[in-house]
N, C-alpha and C positions, 0 to 999 in steps of 0.2 A: 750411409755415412756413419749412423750409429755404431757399424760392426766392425768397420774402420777403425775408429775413433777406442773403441773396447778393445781392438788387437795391436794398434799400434802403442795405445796406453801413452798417450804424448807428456811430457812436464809442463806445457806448453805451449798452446794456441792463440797465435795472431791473426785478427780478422776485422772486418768495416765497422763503425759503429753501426746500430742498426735505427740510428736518427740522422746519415746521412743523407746527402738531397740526391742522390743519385740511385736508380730505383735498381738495379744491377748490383751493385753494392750492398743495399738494404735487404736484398733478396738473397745473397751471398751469408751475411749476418743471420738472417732468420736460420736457413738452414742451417748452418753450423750451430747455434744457438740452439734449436731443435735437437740436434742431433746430441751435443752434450747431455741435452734432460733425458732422451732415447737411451745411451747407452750405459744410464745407472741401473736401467729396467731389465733384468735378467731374463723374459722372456722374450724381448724384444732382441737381445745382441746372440741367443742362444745358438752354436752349440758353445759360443764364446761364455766368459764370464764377461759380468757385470764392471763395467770401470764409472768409477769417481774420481773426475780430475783434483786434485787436491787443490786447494785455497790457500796461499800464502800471502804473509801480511808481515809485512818485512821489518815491525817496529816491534812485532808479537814474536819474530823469532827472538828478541834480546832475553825476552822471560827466562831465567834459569833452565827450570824442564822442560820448557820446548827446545831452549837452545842443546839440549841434553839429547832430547827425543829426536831431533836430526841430525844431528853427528851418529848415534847409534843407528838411524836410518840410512844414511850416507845422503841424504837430502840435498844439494847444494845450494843451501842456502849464502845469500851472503856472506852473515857472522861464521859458518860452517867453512867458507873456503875463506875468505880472507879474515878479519877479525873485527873485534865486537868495537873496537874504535873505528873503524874506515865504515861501518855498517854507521854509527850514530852520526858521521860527518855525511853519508851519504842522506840520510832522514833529513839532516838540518839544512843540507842544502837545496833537497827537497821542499823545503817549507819557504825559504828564503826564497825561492823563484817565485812560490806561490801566491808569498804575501806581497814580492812586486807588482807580479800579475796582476793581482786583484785590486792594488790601487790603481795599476795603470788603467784599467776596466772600469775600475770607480769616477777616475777624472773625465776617460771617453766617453764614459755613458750621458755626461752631462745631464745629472739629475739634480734634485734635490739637496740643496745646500749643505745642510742637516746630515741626510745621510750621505754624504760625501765625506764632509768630517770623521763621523763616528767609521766608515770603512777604512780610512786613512790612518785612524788612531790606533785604532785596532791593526793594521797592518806594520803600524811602523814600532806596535810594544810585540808582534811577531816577529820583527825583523831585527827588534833590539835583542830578542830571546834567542833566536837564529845565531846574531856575533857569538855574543856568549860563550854557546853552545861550541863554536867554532873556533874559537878561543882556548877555552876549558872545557871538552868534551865532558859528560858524565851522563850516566843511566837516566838520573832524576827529569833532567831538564830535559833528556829524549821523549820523553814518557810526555813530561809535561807538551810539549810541544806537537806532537802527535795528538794530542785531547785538543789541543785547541786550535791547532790549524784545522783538522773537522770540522770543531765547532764554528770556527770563522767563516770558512767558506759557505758552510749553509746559512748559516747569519746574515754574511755578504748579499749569498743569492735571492737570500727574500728581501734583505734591502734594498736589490737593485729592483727587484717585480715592485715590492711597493711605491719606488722613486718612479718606476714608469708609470704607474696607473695614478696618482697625486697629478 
């Protein structure tokens, strides 16, 4: 799978999670997952070269010199085929789902009063920064946005483990 993986040189691999309940699935994921780390290993994919799937991160292509360093690559990236406005409305709507999500998770989980509120607050000054955004695209508030739905969502996730163990 490794040498596969090094000669077909894919942009892109879709596959199970590998915390699915399904053990055919899980076992599908491992291998594939294996194999990515396998065929960085030049010994291992040889008489092939060495492939590294690349890592993209779709808020990190707006950077100037990245966004520079993939148009000279011919990368297609989002900002690279369409533009750096449809690229910042795609993040924000991104985040807008997430911060629904995350309240609607917050009400279902029926926890903790407390952190119920504080997910919900936080979800709804995401969701206010989200219009905004949607509104008056700009760099700034992409950026910002992007830091803090991360940070929300991990925030979220311990406040829901702690609301279940209380």
């Amino acid at each position: 799978m490794a040498k596969v993986i090094a000669e077909i040189k894919p942009d892109a691999i879709i596959t199970w999670s590998m915390n699915t309940r399904h053990p055919d699935h899980r076992g599908t994921a491992n291998i594939l997952y294996d194999a990515l780390t396998y065929a960085r290993i030049p010994r291992i994919t040889e008489p092939l070269a060495a492939y590294r799937p690349p890592l993209h991160i779709l808020t990190l292509a707006l950077i100037p010199k990245t966004l520079e360093g993939y148009k000279n690559a011919e990368v297609p990236m989002w900002p690279v085929v369409r533009s750096k406005k449809e690229t910042i409305i795609v993040i924000t709507i991104s985040s807008l789902i997430s911060s629904f999500t995350a309240i609607a998770i917050s009400i279902l989980l029926d926890i903790n009063i407390v952190i119920n509120v504080i997910v919900i607050f936080v979800g709804v000054i995401m969701i206010g920064l989200s219009i905004v955004n949607l509104i008056k695209p700009t760099e700034k508030i992409s950026k910002l946005i992007f830091k803090s739905a991360s940070l929300f969502m991990v925030i979220a996730f311990l406040l829901w483990f702690v609301g279940k163990v209380i």
